[in-house]
Structures are given as C-alpha cells and as structure tokens.
Predicted model as a PDB file, atoms N, CA, C, CB and O in Angstrom, pLDDT in the B-factor column:
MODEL        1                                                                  
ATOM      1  N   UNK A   1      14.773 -99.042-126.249  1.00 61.00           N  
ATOM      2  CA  UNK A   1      15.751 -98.207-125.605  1.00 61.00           C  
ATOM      3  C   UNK A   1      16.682 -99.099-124.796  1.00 61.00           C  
ATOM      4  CB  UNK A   1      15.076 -97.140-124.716  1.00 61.00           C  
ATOM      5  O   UNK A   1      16.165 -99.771-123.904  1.00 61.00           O  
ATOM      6  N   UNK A   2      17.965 -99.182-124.996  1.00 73.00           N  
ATOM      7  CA  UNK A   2      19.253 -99.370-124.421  1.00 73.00           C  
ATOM      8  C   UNK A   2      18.888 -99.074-122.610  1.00 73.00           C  
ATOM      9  CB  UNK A   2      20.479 -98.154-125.256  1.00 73.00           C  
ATOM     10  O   UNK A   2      18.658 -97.968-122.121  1.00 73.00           O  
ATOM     11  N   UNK A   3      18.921-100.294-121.924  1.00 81.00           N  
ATOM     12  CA  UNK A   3      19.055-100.038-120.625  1.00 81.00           C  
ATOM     13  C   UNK A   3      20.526-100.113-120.398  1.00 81.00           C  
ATOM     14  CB  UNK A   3      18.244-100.949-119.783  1.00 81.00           C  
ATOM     15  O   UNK A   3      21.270-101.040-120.719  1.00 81.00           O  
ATOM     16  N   UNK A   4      20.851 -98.941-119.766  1.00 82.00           N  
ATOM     17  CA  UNK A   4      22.600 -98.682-118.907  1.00 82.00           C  
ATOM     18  C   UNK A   4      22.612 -98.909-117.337  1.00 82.00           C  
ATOM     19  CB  UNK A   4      23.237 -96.816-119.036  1.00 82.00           C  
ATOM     20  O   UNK A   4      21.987 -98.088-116.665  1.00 82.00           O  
ATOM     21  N   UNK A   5      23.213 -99.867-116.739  1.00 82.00           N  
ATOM     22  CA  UNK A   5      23.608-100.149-115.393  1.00 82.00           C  
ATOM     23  C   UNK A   5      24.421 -99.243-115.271  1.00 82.00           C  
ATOM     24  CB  UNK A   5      24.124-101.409-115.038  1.00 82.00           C  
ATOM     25  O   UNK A   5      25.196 -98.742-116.086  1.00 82.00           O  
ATOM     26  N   UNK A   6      24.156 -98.958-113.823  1.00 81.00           N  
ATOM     27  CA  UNK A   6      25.311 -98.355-112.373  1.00 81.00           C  
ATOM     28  C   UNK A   6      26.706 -98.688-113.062  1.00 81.00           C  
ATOM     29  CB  UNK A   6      25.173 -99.476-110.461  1.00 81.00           C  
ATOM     30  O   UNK A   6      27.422 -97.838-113.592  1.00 81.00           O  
ATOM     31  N   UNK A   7      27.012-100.151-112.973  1.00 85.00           N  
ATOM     32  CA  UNK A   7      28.081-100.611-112.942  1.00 85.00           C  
ATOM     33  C   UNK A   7      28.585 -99.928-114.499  1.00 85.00           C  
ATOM     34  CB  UNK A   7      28.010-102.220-112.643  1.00 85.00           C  
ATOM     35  O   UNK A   7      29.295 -98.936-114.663  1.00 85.00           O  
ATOM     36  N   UNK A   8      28.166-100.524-115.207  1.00 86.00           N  
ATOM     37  CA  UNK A   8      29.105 -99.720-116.644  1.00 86.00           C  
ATOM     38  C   UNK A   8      28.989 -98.317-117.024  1.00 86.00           C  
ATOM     39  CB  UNK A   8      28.705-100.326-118.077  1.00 86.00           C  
ATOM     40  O   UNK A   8      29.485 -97.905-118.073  1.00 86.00           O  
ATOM     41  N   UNK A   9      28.017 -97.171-115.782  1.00 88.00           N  
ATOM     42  CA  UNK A   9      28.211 -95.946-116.094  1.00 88.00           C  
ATOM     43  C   UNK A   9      29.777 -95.963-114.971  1.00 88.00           C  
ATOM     44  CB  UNK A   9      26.676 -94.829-115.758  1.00 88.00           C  
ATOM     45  O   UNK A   9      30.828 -95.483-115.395  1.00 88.00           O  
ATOM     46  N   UNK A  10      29.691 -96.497-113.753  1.00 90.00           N  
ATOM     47  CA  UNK A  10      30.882 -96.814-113.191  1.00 90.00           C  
ATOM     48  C   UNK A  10      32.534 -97.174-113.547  1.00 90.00           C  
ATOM     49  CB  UNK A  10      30.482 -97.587-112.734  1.00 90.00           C  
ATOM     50  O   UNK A  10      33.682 -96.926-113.177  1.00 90.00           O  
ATOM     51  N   UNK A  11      31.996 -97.702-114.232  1.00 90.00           N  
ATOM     52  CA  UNK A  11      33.134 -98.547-115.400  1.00 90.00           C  
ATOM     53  C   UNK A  11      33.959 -97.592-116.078  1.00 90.00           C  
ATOM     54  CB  UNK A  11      32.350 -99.432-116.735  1.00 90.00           C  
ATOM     55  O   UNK A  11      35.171 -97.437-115.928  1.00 90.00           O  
ATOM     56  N   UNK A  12      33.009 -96.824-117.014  1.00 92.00           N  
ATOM     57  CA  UNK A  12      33.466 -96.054-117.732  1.00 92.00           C  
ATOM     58  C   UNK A  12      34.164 -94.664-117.243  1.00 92.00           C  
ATOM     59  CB  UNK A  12      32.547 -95.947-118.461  1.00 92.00           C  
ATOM     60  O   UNK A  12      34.883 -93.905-117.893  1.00 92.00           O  
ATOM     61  N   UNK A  13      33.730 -94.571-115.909  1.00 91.00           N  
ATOM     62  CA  UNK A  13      34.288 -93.443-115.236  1.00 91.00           C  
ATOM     63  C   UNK A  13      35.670 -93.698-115.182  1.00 91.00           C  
ATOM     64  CB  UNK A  13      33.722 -93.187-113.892  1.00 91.00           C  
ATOM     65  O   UNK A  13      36.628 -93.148-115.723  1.00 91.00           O  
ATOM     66  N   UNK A  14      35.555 -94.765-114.320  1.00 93.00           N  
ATOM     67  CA  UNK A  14      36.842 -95.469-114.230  1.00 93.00           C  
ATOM     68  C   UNK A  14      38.163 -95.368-115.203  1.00 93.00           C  
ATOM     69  CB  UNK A  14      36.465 -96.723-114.268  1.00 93.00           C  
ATOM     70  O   UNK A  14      39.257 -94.807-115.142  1.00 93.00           O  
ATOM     71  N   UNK A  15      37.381 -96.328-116.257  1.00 95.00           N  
ATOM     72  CA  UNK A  15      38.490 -96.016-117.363  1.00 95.00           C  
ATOM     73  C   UNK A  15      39.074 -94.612-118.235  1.00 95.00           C  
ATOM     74  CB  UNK A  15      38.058 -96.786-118.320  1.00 95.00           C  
ATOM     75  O   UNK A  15      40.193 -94.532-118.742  1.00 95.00           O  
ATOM     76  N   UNK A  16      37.984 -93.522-118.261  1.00 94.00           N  
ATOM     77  CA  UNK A  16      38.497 -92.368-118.106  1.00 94.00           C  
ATOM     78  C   UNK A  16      39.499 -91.753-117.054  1.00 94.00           C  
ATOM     79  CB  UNK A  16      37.594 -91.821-118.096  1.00 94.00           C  
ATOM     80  O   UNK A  16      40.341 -90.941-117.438  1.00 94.00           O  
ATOM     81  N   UNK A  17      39.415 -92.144-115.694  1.00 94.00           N  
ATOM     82  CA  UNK A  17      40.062 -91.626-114.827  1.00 94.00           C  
ATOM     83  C   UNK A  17      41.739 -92.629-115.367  1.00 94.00           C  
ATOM     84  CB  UNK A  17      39.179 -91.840-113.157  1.00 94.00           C  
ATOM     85  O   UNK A  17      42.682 -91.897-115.670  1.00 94.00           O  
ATOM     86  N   UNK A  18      41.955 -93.974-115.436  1.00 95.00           N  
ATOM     87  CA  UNK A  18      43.016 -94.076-115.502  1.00 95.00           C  
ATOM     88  C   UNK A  18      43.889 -93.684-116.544  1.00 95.00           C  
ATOM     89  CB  UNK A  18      43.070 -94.958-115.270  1.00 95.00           C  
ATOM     90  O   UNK A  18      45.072 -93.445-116.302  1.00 95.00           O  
ATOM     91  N   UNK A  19      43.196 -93.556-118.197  1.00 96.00           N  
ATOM     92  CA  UNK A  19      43.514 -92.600-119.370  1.00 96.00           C  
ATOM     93  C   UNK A  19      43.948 -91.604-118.690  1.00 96.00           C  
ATOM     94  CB  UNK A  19      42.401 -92.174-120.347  1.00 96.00           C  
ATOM     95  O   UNK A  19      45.149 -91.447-118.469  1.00 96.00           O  
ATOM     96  N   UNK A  20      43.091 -90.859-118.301  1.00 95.00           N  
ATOM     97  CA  UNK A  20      43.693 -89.446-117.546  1.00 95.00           C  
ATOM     98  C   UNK A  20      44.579 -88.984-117.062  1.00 95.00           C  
ATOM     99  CB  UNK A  20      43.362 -89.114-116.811  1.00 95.00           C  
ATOM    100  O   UNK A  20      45.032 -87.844-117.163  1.00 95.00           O  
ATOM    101  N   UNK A  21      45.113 -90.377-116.129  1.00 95.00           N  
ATOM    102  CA  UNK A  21      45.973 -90.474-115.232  1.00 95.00           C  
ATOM    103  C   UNK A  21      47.661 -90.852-115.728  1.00 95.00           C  
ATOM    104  CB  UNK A  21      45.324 -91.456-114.359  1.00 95.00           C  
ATOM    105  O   UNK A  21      48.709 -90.601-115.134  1.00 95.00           O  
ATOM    106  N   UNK A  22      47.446 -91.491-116.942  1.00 96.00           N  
ATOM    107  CA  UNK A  22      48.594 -92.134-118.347  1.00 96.00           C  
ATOM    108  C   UNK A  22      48.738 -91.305-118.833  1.00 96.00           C  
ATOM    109  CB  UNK A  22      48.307 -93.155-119.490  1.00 96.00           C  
ATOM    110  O   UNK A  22      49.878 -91.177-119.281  1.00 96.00           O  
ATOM    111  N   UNK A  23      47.825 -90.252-119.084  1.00 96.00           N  
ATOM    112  CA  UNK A  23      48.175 -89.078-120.544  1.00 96.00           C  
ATOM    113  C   UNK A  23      48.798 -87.832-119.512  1.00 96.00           C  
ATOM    114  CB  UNK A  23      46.271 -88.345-121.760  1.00 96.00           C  
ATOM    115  O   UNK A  23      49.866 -87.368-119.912  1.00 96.00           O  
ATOM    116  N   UNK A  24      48.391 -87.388-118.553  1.00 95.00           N  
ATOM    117  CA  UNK A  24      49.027 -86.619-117.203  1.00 95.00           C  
ATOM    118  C   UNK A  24      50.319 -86.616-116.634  1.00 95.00           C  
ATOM    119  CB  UNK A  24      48.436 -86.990-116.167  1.00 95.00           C  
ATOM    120  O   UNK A  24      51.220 -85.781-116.551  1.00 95.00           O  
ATOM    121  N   UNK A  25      50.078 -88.353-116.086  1.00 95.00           N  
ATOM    122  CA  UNK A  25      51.623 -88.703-115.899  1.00 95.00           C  
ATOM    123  C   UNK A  25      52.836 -88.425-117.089  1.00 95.00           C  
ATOM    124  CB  UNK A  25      51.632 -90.255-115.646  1.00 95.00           C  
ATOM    125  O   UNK A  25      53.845 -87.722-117.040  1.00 95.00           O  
ATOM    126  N   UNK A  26      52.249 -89.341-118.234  1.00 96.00           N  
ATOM    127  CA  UNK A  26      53.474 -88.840-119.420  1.00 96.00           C  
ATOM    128  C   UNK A  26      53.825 -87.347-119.832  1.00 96.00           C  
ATOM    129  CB  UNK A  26      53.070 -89.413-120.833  1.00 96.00           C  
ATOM    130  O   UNK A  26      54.946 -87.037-120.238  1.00 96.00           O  
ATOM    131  N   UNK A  27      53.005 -86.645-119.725  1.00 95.00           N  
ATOM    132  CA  UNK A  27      53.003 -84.946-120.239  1.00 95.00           C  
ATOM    133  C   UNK A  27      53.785 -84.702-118.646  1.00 95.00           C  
ATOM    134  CB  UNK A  27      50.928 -83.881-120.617  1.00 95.00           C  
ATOM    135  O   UNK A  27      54.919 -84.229-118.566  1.00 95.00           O  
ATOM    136  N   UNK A  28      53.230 -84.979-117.820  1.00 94.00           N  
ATOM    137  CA  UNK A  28      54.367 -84.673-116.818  1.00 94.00           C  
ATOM    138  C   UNK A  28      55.903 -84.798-117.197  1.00 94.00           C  
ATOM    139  CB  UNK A  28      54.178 -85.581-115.686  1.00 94.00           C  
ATOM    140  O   UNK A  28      56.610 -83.880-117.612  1.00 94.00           O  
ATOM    141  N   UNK A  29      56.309 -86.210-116.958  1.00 94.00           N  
ATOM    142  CA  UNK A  29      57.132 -86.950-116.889  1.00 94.00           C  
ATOM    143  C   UNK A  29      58.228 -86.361-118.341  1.00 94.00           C  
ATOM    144  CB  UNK A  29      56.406 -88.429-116.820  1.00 94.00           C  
ATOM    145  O   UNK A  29      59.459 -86.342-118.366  1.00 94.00           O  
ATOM    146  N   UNK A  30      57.300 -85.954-119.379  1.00 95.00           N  
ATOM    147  CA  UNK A  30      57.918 -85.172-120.440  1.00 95.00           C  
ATOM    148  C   UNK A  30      58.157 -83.616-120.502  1.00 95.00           C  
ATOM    149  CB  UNK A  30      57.206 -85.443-121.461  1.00 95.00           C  
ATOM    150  O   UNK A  30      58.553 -82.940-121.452  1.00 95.00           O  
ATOM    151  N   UNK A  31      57.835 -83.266-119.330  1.00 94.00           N  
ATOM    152  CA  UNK A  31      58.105 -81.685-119.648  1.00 94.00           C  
ATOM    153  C   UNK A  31      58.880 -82.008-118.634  1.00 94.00           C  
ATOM    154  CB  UNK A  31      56.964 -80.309-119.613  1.00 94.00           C  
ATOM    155  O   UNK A  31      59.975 -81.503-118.880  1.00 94.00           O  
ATOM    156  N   UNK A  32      58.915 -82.512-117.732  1.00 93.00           N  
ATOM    157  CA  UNK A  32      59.795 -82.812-116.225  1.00 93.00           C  
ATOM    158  C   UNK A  32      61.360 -82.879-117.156  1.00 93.00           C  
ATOM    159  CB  UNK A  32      59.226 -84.798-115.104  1.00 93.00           C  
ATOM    160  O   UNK A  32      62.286 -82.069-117.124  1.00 93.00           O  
ATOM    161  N   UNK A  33      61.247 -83.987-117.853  1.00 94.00           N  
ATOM    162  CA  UNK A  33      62.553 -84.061-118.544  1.00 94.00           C  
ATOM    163  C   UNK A  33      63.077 -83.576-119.864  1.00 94.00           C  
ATOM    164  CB  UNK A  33      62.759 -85.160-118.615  1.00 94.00           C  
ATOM    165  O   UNK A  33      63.887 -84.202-120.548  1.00 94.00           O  
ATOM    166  N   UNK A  34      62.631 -82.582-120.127  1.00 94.00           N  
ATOM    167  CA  UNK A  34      62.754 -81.301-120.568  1.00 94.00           C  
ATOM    168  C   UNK A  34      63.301 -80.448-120.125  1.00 94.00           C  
ATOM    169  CB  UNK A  34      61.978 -80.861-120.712  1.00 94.00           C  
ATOM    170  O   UNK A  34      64.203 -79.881-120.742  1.00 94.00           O  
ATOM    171  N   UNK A  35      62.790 -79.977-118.499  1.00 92.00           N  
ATOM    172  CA  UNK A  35      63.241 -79.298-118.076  1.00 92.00           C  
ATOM    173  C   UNK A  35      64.433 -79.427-117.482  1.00 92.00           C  
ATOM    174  CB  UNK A  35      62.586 -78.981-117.652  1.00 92.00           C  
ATOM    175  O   UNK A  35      65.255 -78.514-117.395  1.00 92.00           O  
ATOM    176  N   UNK A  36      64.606 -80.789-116.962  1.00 93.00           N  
ATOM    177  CA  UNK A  36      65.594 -81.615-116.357  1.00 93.00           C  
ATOM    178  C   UNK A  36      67.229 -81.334-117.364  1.00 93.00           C  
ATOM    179  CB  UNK A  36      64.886 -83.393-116.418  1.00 93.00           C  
ATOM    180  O   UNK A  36      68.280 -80.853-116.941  1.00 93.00           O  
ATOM    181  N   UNK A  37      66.933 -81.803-118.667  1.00 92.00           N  
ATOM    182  CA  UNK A  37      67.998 -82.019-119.791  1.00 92.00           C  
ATOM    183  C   UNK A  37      68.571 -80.272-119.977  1.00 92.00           C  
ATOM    184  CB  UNK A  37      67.125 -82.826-121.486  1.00 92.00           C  
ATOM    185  O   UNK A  37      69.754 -79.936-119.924  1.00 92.00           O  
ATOM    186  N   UNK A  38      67.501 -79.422-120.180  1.00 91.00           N  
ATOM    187  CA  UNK A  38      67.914 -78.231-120.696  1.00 91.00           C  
ATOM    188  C   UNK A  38      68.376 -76.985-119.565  1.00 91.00           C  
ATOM    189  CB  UNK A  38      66.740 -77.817-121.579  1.00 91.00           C  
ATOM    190  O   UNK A  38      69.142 -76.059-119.831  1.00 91.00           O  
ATOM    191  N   UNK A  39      67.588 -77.267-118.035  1.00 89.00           N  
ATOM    192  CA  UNK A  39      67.883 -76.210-117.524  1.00 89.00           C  
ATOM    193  C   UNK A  39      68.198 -76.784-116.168  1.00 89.00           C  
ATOM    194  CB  UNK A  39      66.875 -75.160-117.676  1.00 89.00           C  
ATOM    195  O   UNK A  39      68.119 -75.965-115.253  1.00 89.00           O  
ATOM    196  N   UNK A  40      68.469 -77.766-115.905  1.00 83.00           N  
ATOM    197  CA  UNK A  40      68.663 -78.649-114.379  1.00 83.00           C  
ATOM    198  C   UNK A  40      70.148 -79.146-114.455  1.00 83.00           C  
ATOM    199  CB  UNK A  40      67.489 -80.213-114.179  1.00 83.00           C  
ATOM    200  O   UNK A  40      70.606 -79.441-113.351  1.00 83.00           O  
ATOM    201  N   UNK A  41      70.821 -79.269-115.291  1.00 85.00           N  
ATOM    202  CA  UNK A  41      71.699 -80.200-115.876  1.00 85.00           C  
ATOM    203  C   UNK A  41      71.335 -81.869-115.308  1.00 85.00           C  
ATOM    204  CB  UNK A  41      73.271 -79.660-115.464  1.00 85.00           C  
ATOM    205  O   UNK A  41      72.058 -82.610-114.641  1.00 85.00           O  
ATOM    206  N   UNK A  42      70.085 -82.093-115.796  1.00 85.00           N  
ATOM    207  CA  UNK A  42      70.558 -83.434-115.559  1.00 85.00           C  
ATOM    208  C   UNK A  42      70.028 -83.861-114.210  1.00 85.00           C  
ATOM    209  CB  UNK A  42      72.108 -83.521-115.624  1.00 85.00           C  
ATOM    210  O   UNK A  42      70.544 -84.917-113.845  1.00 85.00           O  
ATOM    211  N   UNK A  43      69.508 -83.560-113.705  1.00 87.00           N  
ATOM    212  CA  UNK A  43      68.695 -83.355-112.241  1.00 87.00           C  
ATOM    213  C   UNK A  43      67.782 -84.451-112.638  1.00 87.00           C  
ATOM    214  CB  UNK A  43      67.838 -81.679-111.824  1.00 87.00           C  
ATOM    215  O   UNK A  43      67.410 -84.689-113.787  1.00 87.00           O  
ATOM    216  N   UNK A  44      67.402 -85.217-111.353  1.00 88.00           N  
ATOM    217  CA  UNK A  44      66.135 -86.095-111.160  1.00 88.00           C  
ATOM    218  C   UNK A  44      65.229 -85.737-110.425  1.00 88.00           C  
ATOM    219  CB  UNK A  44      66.322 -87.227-110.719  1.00 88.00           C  
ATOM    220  O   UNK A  44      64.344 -86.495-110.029  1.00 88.00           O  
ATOM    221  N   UNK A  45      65.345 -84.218-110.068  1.00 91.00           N  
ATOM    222  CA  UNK A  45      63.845 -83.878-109.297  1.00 91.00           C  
ATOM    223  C   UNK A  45      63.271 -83.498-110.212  1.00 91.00           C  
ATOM    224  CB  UNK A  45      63.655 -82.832-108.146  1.00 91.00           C  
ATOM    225  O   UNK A  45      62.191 -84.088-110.175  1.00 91.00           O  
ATOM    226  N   UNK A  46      63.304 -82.648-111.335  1.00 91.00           N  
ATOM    227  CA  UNK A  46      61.971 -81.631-112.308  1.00 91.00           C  
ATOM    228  C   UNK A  46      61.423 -83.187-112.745  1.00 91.00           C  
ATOM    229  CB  UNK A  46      62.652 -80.184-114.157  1.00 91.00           C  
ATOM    230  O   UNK A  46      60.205 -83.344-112.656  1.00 91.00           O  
ATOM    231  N   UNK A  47      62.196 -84.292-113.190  1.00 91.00           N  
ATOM    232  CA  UNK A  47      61.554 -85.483-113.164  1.00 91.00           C  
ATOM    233  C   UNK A  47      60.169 -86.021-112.628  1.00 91.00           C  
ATOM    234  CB  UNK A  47      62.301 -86.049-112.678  1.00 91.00           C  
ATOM    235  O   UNK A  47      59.044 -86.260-113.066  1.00 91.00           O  
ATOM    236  N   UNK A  48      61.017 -86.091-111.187  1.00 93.00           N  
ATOM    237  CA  UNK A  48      59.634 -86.885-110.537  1.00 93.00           C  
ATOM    238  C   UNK A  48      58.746 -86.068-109.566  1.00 93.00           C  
ATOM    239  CB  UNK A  48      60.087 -88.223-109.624  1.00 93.00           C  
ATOM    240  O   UNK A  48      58.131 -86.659-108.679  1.00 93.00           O  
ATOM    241  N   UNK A  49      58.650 -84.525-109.732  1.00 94.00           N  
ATOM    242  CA  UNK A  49      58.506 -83.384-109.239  1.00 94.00           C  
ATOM    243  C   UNK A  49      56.515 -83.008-110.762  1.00 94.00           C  
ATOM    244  CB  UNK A  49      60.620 -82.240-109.427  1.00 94.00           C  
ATOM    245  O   UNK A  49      55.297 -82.839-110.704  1.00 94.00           O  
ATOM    246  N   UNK A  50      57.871 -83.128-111.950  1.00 93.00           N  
ATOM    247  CA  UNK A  50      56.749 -83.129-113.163  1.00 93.00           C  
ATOM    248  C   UNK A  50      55.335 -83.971-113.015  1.00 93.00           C  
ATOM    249  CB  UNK A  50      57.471 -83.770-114.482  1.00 93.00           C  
ATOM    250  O   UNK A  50      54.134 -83.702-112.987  1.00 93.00           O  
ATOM    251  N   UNK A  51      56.482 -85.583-112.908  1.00 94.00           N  
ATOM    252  CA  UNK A  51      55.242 -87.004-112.752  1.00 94.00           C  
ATOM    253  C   UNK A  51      53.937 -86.679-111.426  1.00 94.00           C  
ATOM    254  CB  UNK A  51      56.370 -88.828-112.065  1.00 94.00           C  
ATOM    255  O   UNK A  51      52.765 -87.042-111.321  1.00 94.00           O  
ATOM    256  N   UNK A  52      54.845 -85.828-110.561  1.00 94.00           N  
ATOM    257  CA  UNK A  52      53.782 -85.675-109.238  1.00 94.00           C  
ATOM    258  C   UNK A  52      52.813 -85.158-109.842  1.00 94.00           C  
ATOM    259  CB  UNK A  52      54.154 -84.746-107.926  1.00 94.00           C  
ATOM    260  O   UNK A  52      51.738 -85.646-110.191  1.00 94.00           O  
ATOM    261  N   UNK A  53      53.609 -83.248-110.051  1.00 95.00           N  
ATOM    262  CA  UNK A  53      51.940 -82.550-110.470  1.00 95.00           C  
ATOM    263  C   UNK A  53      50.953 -83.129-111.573  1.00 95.00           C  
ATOM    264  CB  UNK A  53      52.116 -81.011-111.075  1.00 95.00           C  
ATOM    265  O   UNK A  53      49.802 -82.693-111.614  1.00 95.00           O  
ATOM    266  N   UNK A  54      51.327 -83.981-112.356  1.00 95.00           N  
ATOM    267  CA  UNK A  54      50.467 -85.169-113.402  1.00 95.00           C  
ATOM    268  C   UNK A  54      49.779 -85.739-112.774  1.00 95.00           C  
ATOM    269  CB  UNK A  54      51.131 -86.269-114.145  1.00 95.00           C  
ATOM    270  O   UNK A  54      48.553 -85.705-112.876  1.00 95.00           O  
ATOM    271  N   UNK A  55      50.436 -86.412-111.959  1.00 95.00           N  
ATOM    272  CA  UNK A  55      49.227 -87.488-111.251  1.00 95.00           C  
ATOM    273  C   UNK A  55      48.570 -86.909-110.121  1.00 95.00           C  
ATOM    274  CB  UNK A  55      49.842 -88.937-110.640  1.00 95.00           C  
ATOM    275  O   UNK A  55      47.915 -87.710-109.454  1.00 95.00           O  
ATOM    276  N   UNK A  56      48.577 -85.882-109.791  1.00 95.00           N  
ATOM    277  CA  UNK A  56      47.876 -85.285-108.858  1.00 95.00           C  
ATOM    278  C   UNK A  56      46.732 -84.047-109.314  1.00 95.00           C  
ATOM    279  CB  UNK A  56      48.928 -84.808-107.973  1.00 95.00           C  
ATOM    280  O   UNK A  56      45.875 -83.630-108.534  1.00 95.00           O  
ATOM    281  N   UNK A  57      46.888 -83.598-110.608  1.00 95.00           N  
ATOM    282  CA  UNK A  57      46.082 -82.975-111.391  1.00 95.00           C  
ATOM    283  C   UNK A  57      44.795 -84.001-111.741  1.00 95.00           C  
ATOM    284  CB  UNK A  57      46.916 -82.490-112.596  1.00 95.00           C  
ATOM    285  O   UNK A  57      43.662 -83.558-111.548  1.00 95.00           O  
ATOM    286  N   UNK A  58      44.968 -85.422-112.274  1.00 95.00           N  
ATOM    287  CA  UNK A  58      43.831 -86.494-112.816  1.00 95.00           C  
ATOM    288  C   UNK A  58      43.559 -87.053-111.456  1.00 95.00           C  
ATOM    289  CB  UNK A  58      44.358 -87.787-114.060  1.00 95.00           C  
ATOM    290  O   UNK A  58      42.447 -87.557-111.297  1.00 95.00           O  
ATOM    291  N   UNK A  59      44.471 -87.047-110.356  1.00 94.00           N  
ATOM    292  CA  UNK A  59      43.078 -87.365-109.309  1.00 94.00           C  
ATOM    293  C   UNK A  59      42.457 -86.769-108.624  1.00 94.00           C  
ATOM    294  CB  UNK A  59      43.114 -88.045-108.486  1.00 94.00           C  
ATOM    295  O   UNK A  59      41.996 -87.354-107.643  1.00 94.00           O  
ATOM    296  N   UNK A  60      42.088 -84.997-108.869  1.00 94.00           N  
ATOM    297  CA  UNK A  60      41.390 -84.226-108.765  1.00 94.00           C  
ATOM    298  C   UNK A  60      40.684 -84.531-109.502  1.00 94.00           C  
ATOM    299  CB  UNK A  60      41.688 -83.280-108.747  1.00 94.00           C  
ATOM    300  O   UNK A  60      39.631 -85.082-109.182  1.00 94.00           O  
ATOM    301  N   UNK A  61      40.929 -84.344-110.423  1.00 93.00           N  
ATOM    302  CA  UNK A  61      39.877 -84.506-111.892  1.00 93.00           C  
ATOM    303  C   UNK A  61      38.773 -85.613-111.853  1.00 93.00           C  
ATOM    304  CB  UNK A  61      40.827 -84.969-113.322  1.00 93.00           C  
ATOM    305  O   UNK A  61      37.572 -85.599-112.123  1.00 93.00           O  
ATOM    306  N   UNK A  62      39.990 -86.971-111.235  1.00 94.00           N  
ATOM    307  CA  UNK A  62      38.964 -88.458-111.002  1.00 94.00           C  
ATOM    308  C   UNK A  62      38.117 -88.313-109.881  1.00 94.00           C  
ATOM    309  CB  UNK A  62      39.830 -89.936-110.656  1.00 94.00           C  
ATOM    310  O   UNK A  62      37.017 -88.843-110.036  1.00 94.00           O  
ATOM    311  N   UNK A  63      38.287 -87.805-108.900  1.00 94.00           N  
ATOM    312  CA  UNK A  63      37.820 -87.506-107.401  1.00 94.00           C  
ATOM    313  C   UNK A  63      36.433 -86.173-107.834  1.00 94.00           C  
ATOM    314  CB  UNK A  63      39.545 -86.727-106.193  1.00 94.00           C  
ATOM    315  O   UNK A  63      35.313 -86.521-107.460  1.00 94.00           O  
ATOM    316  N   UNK A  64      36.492 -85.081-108.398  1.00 93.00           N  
ATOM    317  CA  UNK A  64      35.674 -84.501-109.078  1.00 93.00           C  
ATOM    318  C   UNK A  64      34.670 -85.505-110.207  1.00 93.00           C  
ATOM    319  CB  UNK A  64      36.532 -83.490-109.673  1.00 93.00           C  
ATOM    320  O   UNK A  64      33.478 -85.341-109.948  1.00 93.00           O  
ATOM    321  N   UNK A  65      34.909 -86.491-111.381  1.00 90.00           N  
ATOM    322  CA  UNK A  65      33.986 -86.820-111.913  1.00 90.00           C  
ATOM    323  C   UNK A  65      33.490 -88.110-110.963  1.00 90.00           C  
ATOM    324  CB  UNK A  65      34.312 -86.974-113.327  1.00 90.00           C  
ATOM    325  O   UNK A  65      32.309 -88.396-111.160  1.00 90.00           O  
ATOM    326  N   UNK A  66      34.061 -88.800-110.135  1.00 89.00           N  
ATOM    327  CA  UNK A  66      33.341 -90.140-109.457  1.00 89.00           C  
ATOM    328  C   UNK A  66      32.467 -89.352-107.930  1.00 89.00           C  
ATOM    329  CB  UNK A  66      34.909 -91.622-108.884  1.00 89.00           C  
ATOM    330  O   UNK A  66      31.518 -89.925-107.396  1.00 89.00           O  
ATOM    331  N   UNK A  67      32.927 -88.204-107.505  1.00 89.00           N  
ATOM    332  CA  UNK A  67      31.888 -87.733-106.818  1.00 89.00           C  
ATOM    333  C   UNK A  67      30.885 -86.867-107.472  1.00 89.00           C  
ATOM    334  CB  UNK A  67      32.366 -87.136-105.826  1.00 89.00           C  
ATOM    335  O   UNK A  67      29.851 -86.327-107.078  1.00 89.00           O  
ATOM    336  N   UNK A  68      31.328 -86.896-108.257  1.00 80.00           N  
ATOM    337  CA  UNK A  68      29.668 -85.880-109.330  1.00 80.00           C  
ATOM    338  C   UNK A  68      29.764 -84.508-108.560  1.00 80.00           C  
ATOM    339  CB  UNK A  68      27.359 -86.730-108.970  1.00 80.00           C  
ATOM    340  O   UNK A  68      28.682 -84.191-108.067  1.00 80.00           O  
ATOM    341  N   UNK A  69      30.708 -83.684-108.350  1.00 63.00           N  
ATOM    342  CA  UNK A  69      31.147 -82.519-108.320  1.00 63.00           C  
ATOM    343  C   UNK A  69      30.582 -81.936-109.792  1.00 63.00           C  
ATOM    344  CB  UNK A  69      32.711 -82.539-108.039  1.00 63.00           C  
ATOM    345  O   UNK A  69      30.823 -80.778-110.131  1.00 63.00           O  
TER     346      UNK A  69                                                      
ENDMDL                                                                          
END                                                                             
C-alpha cells in the first residue's frame, strides 16, 4: 500500500485551489467583457467587477477545501 504524506495531500489542495482560481478568474473576466462590449458600451468596470466575483468565488471554495469545511 502507497503511503501519502501531509505534504502532497497539501500540495494537491493547493494546486486545485490555484486551477480554480485561473478557470474563475477567466469565466469572470469573459462574461465581464461580454457584458462590457454588448451592454456597457465599452466600460472597464463589468471587467474588473466580473474578474472580482471569480476570484472571490475560488477563495471561498479554497478557504472551504484547505479548512476541511
């Protein structure tokens, strides 16, 4: 049987949380400017307004799986 350390169940949290945090941000950052192009004219807040709620959705998410919530 495969012994697993702390550290690389750690690890792997990790690297889920920053995936999370890349695939969040961009789906942000892409509906942000979406919304920006079609119904803002052109505005830079739905922008970085989008990128927020992204990255603030995966560090709930990261803050929930690294405290074992």
């Amino acid at each position: 049987m495969a012994q697993t350390f702390a550290e690389d169940q750690y690890g792997r949290k990790i690297d889920r949380c920053l995936t999370d945090t890349l695939i969040k941000f961009g789906g942000g950052l892409a509906l942000g400017s979406v919304f920006s192009l079609l119904f803002f004219k052109r505005r830079a807040w739905p922008i970085i307004m989008g990128s927020g709620f992204g990255i603030g959705v995966a560090y709930t998410n990261c803050e929930r799986a690294l405290n074992g919530k």
